[in-house]
Every structure is written in structure tokens, then in C-alpha cells.
C-alpha positions as CSV (number, residue, x, y, z in Angstrom):
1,X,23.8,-2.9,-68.4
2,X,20.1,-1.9,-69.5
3,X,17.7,-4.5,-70.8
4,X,17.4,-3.2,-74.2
5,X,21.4,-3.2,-74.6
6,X,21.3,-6.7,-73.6
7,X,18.5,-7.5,-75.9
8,X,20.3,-5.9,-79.0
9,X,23.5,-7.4,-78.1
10,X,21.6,-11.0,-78.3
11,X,20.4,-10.1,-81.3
12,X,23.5,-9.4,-82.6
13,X,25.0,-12.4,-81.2
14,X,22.1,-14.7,-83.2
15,X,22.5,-13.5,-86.4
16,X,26.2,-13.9,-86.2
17,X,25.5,-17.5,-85.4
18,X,22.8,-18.2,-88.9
19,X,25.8,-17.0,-90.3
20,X,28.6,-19.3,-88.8
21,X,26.1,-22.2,-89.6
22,X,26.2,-21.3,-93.6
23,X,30.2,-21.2,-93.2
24,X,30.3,-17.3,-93.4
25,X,31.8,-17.2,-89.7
26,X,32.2,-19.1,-86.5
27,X,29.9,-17.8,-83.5
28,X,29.5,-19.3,-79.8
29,X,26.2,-17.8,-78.3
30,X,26.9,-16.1,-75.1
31,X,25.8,-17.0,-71.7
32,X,23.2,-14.7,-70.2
33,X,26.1,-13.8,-66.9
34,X,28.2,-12.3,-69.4
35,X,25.5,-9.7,-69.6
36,X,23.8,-10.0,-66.8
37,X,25.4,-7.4,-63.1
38,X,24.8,-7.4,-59.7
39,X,24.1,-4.1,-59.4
40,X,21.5,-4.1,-62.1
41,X,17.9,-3.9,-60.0
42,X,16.5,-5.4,-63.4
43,X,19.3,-8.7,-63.0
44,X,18.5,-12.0,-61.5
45,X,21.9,-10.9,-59.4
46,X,20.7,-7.8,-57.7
47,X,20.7,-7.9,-54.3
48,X,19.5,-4.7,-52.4
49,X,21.2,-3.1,-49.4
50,X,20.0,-4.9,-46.1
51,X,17.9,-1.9,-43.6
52,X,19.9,-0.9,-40.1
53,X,19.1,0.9,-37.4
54,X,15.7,-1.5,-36.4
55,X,14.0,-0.1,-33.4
56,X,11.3,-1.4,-31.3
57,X,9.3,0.7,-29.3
58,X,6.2,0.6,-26.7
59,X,6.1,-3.3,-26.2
60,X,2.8,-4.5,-24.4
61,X,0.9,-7.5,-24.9
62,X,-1.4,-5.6,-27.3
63,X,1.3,-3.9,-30.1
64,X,5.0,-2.9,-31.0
65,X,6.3,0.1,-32.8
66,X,8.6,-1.3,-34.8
67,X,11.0,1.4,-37.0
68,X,14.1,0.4,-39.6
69,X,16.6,2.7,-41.8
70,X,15.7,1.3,-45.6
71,X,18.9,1.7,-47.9
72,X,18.0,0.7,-51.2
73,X,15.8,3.1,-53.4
74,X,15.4,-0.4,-55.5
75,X,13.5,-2.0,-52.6
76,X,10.3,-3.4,-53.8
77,X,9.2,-4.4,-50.3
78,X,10.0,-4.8,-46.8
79,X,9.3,-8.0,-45.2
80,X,8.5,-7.7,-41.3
81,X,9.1,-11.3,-39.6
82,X,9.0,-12.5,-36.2
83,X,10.2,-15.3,-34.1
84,X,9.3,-17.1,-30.4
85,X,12.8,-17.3,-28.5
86,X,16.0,-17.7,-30.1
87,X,15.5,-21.2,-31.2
88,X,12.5,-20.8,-32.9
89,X,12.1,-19.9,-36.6
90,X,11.1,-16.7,-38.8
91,X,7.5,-16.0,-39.4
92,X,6.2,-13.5,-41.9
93,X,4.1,-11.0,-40.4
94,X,3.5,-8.3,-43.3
95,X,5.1,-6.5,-46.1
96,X,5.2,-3.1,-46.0
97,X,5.4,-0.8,-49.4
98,X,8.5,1.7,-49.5
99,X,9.0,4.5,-48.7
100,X,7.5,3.5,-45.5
101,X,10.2,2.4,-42.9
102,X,7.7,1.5,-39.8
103,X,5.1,-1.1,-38.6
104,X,3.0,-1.4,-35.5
105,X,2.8,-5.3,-34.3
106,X,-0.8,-5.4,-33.2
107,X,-0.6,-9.6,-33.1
108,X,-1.0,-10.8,-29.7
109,X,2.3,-12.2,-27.6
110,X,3.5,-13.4,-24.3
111,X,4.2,-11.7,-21.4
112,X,8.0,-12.3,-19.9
113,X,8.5,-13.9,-22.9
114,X,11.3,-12.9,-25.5
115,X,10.6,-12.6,-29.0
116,X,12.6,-11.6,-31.8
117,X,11.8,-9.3,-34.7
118,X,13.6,-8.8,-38.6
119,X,13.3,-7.0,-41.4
120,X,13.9,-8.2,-44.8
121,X,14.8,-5.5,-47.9
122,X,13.4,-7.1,-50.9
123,X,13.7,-6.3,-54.4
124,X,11.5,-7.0,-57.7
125,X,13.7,-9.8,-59.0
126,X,12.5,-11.4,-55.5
127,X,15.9,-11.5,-53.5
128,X,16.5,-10.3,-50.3
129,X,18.9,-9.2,-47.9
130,X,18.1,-9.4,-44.1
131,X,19.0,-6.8,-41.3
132,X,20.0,-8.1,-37.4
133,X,17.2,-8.9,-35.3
134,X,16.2,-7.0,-32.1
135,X,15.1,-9.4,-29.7
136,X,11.9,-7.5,-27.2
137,X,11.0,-8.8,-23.9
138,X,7.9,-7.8,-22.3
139,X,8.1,-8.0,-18.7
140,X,5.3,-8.8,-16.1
141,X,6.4,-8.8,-12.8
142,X,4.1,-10.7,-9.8
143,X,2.7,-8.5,-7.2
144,X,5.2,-7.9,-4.0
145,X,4.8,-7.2,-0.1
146,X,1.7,-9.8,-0.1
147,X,0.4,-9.1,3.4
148,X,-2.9,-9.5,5.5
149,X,-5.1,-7.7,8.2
150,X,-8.0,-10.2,10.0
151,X,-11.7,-8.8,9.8
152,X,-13.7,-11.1,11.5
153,X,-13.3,-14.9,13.1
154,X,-13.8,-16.3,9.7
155,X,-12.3,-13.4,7.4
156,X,-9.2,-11.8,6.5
157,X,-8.7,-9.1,4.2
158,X,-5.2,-9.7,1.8
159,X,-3.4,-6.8,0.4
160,X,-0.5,-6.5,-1.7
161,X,1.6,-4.1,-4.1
162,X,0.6,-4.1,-7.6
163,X,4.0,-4.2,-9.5
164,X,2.7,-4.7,-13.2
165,X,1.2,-1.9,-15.6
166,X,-1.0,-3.7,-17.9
167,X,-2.8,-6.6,-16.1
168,X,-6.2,-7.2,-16.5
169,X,-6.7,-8.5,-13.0
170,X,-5.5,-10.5,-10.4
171,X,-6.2,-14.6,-9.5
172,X,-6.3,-15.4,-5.5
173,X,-4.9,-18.9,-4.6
174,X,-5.5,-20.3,-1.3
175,X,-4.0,-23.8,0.1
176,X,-5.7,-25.3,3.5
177,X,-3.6,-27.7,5.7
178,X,-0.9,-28.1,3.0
179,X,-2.8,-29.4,-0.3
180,X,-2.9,-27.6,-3.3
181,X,-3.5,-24.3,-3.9
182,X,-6.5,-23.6,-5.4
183,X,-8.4,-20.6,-7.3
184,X,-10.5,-18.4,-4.6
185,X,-11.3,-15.3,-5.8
186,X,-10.4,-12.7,-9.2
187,X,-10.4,-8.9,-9.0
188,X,-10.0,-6.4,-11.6
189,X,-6.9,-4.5,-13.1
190,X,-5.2,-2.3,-10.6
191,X,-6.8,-3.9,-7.2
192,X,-4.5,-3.8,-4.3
193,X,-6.8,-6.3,-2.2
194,X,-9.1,-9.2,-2.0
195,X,-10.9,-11.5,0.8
196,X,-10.8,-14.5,2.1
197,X,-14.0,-15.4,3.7
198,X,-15.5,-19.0,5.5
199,X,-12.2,-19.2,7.2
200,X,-12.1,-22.3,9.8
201,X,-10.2,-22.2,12.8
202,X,-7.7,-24.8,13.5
203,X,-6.8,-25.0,10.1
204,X,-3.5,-23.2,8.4
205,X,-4.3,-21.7,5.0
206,X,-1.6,-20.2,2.7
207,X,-2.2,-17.6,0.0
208,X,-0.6,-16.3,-3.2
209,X,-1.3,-13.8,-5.8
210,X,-1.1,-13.4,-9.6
211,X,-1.4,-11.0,-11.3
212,X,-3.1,-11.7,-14.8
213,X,-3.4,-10.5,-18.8
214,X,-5.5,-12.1,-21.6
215,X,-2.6,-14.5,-22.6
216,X,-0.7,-15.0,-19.5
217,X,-0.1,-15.3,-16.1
218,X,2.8,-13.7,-13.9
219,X,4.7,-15.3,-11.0
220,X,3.3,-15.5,-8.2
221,X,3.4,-13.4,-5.0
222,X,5.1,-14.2,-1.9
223,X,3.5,-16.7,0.0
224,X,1.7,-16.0,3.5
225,X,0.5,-18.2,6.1
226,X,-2.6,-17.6,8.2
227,X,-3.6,-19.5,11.4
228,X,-6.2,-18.5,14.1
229,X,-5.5,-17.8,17.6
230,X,-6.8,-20.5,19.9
231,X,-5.4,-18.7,23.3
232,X,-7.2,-15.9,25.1
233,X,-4.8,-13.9,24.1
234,X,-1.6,-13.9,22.7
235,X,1.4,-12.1,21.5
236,X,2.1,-12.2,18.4
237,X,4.9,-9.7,17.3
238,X,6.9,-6.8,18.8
239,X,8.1,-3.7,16.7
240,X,11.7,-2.8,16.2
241,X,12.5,0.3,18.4
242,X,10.8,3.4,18.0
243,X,13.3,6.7,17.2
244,X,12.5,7.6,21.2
245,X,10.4,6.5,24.1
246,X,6.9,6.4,23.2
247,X,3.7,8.7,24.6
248,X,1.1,7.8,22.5
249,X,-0.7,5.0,20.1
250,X,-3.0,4.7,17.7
251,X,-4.5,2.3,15.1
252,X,-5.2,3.2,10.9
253,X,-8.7,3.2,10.8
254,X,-8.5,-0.3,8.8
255,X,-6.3,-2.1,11.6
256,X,-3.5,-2.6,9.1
257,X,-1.0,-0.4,10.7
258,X,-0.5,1.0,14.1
259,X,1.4,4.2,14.9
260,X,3.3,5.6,17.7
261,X,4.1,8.8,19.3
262,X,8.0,9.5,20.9
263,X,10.0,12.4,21.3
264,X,11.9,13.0,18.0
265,X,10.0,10.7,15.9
266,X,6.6,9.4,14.8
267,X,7.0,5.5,14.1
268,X,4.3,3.7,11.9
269,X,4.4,0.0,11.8
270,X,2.4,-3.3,10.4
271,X,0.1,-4.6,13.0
272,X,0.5,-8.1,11.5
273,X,4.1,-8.3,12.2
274,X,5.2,-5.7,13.7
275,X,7.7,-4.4,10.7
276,X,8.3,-0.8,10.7
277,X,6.4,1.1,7.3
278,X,7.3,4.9,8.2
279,X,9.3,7.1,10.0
280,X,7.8,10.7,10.2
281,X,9.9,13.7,11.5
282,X,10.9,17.4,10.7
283,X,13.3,19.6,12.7
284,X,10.5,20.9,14.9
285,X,9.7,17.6,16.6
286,X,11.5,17.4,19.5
287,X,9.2,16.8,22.6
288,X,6.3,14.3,23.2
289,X,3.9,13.3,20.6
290,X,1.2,13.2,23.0
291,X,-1.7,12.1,21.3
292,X,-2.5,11.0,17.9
293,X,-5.6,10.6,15.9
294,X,-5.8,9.1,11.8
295,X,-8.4,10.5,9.5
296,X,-11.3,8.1,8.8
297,X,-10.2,7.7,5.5
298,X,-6.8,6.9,7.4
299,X,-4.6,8.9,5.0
300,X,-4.0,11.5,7.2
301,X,-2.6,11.1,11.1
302,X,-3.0,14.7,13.5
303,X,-0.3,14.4,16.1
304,X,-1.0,16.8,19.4
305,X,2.7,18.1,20.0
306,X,3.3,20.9,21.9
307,X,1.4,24.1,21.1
308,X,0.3,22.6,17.6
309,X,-1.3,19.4,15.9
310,X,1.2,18.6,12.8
311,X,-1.2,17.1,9.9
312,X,0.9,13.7,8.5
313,X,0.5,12.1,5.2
314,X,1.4,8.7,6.3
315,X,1.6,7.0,3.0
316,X,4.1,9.4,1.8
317,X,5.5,10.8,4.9
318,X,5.1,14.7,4.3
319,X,4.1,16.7,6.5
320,X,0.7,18.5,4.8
321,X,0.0,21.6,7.1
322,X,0.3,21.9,10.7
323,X,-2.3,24.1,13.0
324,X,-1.7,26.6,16.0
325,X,-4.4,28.6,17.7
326,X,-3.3,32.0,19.4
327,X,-3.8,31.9,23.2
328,X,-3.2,27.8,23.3
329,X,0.2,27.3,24.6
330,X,-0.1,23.6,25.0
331,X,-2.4,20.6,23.2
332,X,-2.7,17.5,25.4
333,X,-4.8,15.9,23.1
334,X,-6.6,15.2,19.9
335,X,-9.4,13.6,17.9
336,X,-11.5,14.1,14.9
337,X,-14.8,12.9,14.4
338,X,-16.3,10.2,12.5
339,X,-16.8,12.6,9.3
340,X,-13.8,13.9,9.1
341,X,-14.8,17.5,9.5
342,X,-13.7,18.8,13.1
343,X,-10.5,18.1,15.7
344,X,-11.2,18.6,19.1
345,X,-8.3,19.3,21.1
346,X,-8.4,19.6,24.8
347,X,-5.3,22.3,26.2
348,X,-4.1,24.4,29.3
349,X,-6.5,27.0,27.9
350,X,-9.6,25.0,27.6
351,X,-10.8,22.6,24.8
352,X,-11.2,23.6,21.4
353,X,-13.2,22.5,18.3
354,X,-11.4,23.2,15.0
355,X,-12.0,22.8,10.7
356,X,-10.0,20.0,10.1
357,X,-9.3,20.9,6.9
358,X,-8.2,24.0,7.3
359,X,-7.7,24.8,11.4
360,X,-10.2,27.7,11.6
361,X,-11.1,27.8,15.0
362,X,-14.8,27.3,15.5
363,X,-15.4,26.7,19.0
364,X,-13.7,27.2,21.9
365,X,-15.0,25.6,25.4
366,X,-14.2,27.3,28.6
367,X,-13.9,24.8,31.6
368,X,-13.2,25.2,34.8
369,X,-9.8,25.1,35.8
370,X,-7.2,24.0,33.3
371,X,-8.5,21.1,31.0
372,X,-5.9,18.9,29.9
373,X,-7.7,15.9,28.1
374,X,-10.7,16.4,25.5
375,X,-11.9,12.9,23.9
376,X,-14.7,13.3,21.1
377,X,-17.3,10.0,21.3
378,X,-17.5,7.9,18.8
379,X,-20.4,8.7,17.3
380,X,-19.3,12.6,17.4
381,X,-22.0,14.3,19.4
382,X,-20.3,14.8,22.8
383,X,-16.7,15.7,24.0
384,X,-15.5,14.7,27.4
385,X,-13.3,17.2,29.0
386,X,-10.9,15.8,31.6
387,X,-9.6,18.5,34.9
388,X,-7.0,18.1,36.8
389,X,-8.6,20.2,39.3
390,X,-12.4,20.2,39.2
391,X,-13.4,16.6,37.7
392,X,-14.7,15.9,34.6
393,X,-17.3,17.9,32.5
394,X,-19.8,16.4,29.0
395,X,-20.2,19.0,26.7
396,X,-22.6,19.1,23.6
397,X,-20.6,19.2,20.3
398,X,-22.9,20.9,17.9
399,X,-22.9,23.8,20.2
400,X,-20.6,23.4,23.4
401,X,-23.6,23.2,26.0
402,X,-22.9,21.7,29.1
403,X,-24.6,18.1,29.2
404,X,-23.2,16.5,32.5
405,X,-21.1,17.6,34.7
406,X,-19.5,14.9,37.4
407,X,-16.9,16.9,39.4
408,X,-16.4,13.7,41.9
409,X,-13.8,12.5,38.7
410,X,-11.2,14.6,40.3
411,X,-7.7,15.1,39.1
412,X,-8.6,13.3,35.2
413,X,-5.1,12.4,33.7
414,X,-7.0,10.2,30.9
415,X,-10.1,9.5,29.7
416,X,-12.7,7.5,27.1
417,X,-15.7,7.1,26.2
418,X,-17.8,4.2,25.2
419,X,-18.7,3.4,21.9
420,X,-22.4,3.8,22.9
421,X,-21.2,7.4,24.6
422,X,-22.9,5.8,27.9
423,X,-20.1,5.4,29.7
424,X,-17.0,7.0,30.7
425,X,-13.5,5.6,31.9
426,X,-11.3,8.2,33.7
427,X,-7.9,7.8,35.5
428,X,-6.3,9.9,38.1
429,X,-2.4,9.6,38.3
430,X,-3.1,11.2,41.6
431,X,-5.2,8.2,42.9
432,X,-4.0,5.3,40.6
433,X,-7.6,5.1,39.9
434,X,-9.7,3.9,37.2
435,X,-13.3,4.5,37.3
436,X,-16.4,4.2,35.0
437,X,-18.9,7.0,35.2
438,X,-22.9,7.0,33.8
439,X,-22.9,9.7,31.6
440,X,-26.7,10.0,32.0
441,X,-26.6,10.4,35.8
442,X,-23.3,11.7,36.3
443,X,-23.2,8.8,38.6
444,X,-20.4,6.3,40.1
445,X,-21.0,3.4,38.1
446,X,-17.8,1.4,39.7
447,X,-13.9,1.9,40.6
448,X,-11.7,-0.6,38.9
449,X,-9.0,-3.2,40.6
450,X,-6.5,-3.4,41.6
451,X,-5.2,-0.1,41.5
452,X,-3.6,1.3,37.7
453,X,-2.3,4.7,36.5
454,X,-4.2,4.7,33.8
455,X,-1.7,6.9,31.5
456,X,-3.9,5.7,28.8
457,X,-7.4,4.6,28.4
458,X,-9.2,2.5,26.3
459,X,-12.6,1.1,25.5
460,X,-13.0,-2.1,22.9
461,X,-14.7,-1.6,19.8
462,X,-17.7,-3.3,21.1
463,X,-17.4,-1.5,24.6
464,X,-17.1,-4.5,26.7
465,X,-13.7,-4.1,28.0
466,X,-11.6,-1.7,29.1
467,X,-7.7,-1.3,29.1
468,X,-5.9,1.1,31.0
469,X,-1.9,1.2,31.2
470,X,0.7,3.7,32.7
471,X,3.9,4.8,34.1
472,X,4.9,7.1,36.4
473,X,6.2,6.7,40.2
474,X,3.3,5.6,43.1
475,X,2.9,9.1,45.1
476,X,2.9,7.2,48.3
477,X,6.1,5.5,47.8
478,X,8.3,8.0,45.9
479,X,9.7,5.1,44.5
480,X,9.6,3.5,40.6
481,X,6.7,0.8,40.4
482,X,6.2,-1.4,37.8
483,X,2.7,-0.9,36.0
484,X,1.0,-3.8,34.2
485,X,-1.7,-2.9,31.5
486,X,-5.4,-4.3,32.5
487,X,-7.9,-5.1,31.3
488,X,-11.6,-5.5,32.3
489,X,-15.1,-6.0,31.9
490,X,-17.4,-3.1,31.7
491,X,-20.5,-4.5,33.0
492,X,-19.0,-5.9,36.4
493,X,-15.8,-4.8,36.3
494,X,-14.0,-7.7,36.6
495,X,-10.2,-8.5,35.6
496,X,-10.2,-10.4,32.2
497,X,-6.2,-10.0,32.3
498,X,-3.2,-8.6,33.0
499,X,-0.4,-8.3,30.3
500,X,3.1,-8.0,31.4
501,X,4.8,-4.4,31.6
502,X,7.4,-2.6,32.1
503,X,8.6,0.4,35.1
504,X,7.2,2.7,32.2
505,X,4.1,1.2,29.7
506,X,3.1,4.3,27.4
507,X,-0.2,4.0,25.6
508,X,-2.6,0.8,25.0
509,X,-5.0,1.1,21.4
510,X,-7.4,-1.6,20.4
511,X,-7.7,-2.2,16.7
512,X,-11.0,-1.0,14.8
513,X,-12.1,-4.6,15.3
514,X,-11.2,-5.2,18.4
515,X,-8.9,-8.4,17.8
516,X,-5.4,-6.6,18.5
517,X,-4.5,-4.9,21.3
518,X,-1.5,-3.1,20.9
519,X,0.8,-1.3,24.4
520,X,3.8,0.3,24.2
521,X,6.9,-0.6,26.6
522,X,8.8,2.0,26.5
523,X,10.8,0.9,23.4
524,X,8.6,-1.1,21.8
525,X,5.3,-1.7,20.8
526,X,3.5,-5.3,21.7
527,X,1.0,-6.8,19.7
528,X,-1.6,-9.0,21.6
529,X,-4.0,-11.2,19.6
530,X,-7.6,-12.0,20.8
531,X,-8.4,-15.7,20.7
532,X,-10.2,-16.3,17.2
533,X,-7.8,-13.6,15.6
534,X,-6.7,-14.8,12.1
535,X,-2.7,-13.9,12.5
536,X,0.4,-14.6,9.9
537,X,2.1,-17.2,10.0
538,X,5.5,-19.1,8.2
């Protein structure tokens, strides 16, 4: 019923009463529901069609999409509410104008928080009808795999696996001996690590991680534990068993990971407990992993295997490109220099300096004899080349000119040199020798005891030790010997230590910073600790 049929009908309805009051008829005025409908937009009983269908889209901290299906063409308004939690009450956050059905929520909310959102279909009359609520959580999950690699005696660097995808940085807690944990450091959005520096030995510090937004704070990390080593050395972790028995080891380039070279498989691991990261393999590998060498940016680790170097990506474990050189039937070795730029490989048909982007041959050095070991020095300007026949020969890198020659290192099975390049270490499985020669003078400098294999060789960082480890059976005896890896002083050659072995230890590596030392037994890899080393603990 329309308002001006309802007005006429009143009017009717009045005069018929002036006329009952002069005793010309009898009239009872009508109340206003008799002409009044609910499905009148214009009646005080309308009620419009509540909206369906409400969607919210895109949460974050910052805005919500929120979408409805409107039913009523008589809908004056829609009114957009919101609530904290399903105990907590409607709010009005705007009114939108039909025939717009959608709002974008730019108010700020809680992360891991759940909220709930209406709509309301109003009409002009003022009454509404209310559609279900859609409740929207916004989650903000903590950083995971909190973990830690020691710099220095009084430094650690913490790492850890940003989970979250709108953080606006991360809060680093530390706890000493127990109290509370307390604010150290804050980083910016999408930082993976942080330090902790002024460390103390002899106290235990814990750590935690948060990540962070403008309104809130997530859970918190794992916790780890961090002590420092007050022995000369200790062990601190072995790693689960490699996929075969191991010829080779290496650390990443920021001590956080060490890997391993076997027979069918290329293990990575965590130095700072030993837990196994990646397993890198393809149908091809099946023979020793002789040598291995990461990148300096450590993304990339060249494995010497057979008549090729394979070129890893270790963080996801594909195999980017592998190199062969025509006329090189086997690679014994491989390193790349400090800028990334060239491998050096030594082989059966003498050493050979390659792109180590892209393989190109660019050098080839012709030794005497058969060259089976090429080391590169640190500071990339000279390549050792180790003979099992005619000794041991210092070439020029730039241009392969002969610098020293010293054929008194006879029968080289391994080989270093210094971080200085002043000195080199050579080992003769023939002699069960190790020996330190003057690269200047070509010169003796001194012969290492007791005796060693030395089927690996390794200076520290800092060049004042040297390790050397082997396997192998003593030539004299034709029978198995157990081989202890050793290590020394470079300046007078004295024994610092001797760690236990194994009838077979494959490979010894020192960490970047020289505070892990890390020799395989055959199937497994020890970790050792150098006293002062911050190391994990529960």
C-alpha cells in the first residue's frame, strides 16, 4: 500500500468520524498497522533482505578486501562492522552507499589475532537485517631453525629462517647465566642474521628471536645455548653417516657448514652440531669426490670427480653445470681463487687454469712427470703443483712461469700452502712424510714428527699450525696401520696434538676462522673446537 492511498484512506476515515459525532453514523478511526506492510520500503515494518556470500580477502596488518552479495534494491546503506575475538562486541567501521558491495579495512589490527567482520543491509525507515560474520585471522609465525656460527673469542654470529611475510624487523634477546632475557640487538625486515658481540667466557648465554610488525610481536624462536670452550681442544659433535666413505672436506666460506666428499654422495652438514643440511648426487657420481672447493660467495661448491669438476648449488642442491677438458682423463684436485674467477685443477695431464664461470680453458701448465695435486694460495698469485715423480714445482698464476722449483719434495701425494704463500706443507704416502718447504729458497725448512701419511694437508687460517691426516697401509709393513691426525707448529715444528683416528682418517679442514677443525673417519665427520670457541649448547 502506497503513501498517498493510505493518506486518502485516513482522510476518508476522518470525515466519516465528524460525521458519527453529529449522529449521522458511527466511525472507529483505524490504527495505522491496518494500513501499514512489511514489504512496503516506505513502512515502519520493512525490513530488507540481509547480504550473503561475505568474503574477505588479502588480510595483513595494514588492510582487508572485504566483498558481500547485497539483496535488497531498497537498501539505503550498508553497514560494515567489526569485532576483537568472539566475545567481544560489534563496532561500526563505515557505511557504504549501494550499489557498491565492497570495502577495504585499512584500520590497523593484530597479528595472530582473530577478528570478526559483518555486514548490515539497512533501509531508509532505519531497520536492518544482518548477514553471518566471517571471522579472519592473520597469522605471524616466529622465525624457525635459530642457529649460530662463532666469529671471534667474544662474538658469534646468529642466523635463522625468516617464516613471516610482512615483518618490519626482528628483536634479539639474549639471557646470561640464567636471568632474564633481555633486548640486544634489532634488524630490519627480511634479515636472516644478527650478532652478538662482548661475549665473556665462562658464562652460558641463551638467545631467542622475534620477529616484529608495528603492532605486534610474534612468538619467539627456538631457544639456543652458547658456552665457550675452556679445553685446548674439544669435540664437540659428530655427523650422521655420510652416503659412502669419505675422500675429501671442505668448509662454506662463512664456517657455517662443512661438506664432504664419498663415493656416491656429496654430504653437507652444520658445523655447529653436526646435523646433516644436504645430500647432493646424480646418476654419474659413482667414484671418489676427491677434492672440493666452495665459491667465495659460498653458493656454489666444485667437486674434482673423475675426468670432470661438477659445479653444486648447495642451497638448493642442483647440479648448475659441470666442466671437462679434452685430453684430461683424471682431476685430482681443485680450487678457485679468492675472486671467484679461475679453478685450478691439477691432473694426470698436467695442471690447468680454467673460467670458472664458464670452464673455458685458459691455461694449461706442463710439468714434469704426471702432476697429480695443484693447490692455488690463498691470496691467488701462485699454484703449487705436487709430482709423484719429480718433486714439487711453484708456478706464477697470472702467466704460468716457473717461480721455484724444489724437486727434493719427491713423490707429493698432498700439499698446502700458507696463508702468507711462504711456506709449503707436502706429504709423501711413499715416505709417511710431512715436510715444510721455503718457497723463496726452495729450501728444507723442517720434516715433521712422528711420521704421518698426510692424505690431507692443512694450514690454519693464521698459518701457525698445521694438520695432516691419512690412511692407507705403512709400505714397510704391508700391514693396516692406524693413522692419527696431527697437528703442529709451523715455526718449530712441534706436536700441539694428536686427535684420535681411525685404520682410515680421510680429509682434515680448518674453518675460515680457524676455531673448528673438522677430520673425517671414515664414516663420519668430527668436529674439534679450539679452546675460546663459542659452541651450542642445551
Amino acid at each position: 500500500m502506497n503513501h498517498s492511498r493510505s493518506a486518502a484512506l485516513r482522510s476518508v476515515c476522518v470525515l466519516l468520524s465528524m460525521m458519527s459525532a453529529v449522529g449521522i453514523i458511527g466511525c472507529v478511526d483505524p490504527p495505522d498497522l491496518v494500513f501499514d506492510s512489511p514489504y512496503d520500503p516506505q513502512s515502519p515494518l520493512f525490513v530488507p533482505a540481509a547480504v550473503s556470500d561475505l568474503r574477505v580477502a588479502d588480510p595483513s596488518e595494514g588492510s582487508r578486501a572485504l566483498s558481500w552479495v547485497g539483496h535488497s534494491k531498497s537498501a539505503a546503506a550498508y553497514r560494515v562492522e567489526r569485532k576483537l575475538g568472539s566475545d567481544g562486541k560489534f563496532s561500526l567501521l563505515a557505511h557504504v552507499t549501494p550499489p557498491a558491495t565492497s570495502y577495504l579495512d585499512t584500520t590497523g589490527i593484530m597479528t595472530d589475532t582473530t577478528y570478526y567482520y559483518r555486514v548490515a543491509c539497512q533501509a531508509a525507515n532505519g531497520n536492518a537485517a544482518t548477514g553471518d560474520s566471517v571471522p579472519v585471522s592473520i597469522p605471524f609465525p616466529p622465525p624457525v631453525d635459530l642457529r649460530m656460527t662463532c666469529i671471534s673469542p667474544s662474538e658469534i654470529r646468529l642466523e635463522w629462517v625468516d617464516s613471516s611475510q610482512f615483518e618490519t624487523g626482528f628483536t634479539v634477546e639474549q639471557s646470561v647465566n640464567g636471568g632474564a632475557f633481555q633486548r640486544i640487538g634489532m634488524t630490519l625486515p627480511d634479515s636472516t642474521q644478527a650478532h652478538a658481540r662482548s661475549l665473556t667466557p665462562g658464562s652460558v648465554y641463551r638467545f631467542r628471536v622475534a620477529a616484529i610488525t608495528r603492532r605486534n610481536v610474534s612468538r619467539f624462536s627456538n631457544v639456543i645455548g652458547a658456552r665457550s670452550v675452556s679445553l685446548p681442544f674439544e669435540r664437540i659433535c659428530s655427523t650422521p653417516p655420510p652416503g659412502s666413505t669419505l675422500h675429501s672436506l671442505t668448509f662454506s666460506p662463512d664456517g657455517a657448514f662443512i661438506a664432504g666428499g664419498g663415493i656416491y654422495t656429496i654430504d653437507v652438514w652444520r658445523a655447529s652440531d653436526g646435523a646433516r643440511v644436504r645430500v647432493l648426487s646424480h646418476g654419474d657420481l659413482v667414484g671418489p669426490v676427491v677434492s672440493l672447493s666452495f665459491a667465495p660467495r659460498g653458493d656454489l661448491l666444485m667437486a674434482a670427480h673423475f675426468d670432470h669438476v661438477d659445479v653444486w648449488n648447495v642451497m638448493s642442491g642442483v647440479l648448475e653445470r659441470t666442466f671437462t677438458w679434452s685430453g684430461f682423463t683424471w682431476i685430482g684436485s681443485v680450487s678457485i681463487d679468492p675472486t671467484g674467477q679461475r679453478l685450478v685443477c691439477g691432473t694426470y695431464g698436467g695442471a690447468i687454469v680454467s673460467d670458472a664461470q664458464s670452464g673455458s680453458l685458459l691455461r694449461v701448465i706442463d710439468g714434469p712427470g704426471n702432476p697429480q695435486v695443484a693447490r692455488l694460495s690463498p691470496d691467488g698469485q701462485t699454484i703449487a703443483v705436487g709430482d709423484i715423480d719429480s718433486g714439487l714445482t711453484m708456478y706464477r698464476s697470472t702467466d704460468g712461469a716457473i717461480v721455484r722449483s724444489i724437486p727434493e719434495a719427491t713423490r707429493v701425494s698432498a700439499l698446502a700452502l700458507s696463508p702468507d704463500g711462504r711456506t709449503v706443507a707436502t706429504s709423501s704416502r711413499a715416505e709417511l712424510l710431512v715436510k715444510l718447504w721455503d718457497v723463496a729458497s726452495g729450501g728444507l725448512l723442517r720434516t715433521l714428527s712422528p711420521q704421518n701419511v698426510g692424505q690431507s694437508v692443512e694450514f690454519s687460517p693464521d698459518g701457525l699450525w698445521v694438520a695432516a691426516c691419512g690412511s692407507g697401509l705403512a709400505p714397510s709393513l704391508g700391514v693396516p696401520t692406524e693413522f692419527e691426525t696431527m697437528l703442529w707448529q709451523v715455526s718449530d715444528g712441534t706436536l700441539v696434538t694428536s686427535f684420535p683416528g681411525t685404520p682410515s682418517t680421510d680429509g682434515v679442514a680448518f674453518s675460515p676462522f680457524g676455531n673448528l677443525i673438522a677430520i673425517g673417519v671414515v664414516w663420519s665427520v668430527d668436529v674439534w673446537a679450539v679452546q675460546g670457541t663459542w659452541v651450542m649448547t642445551p
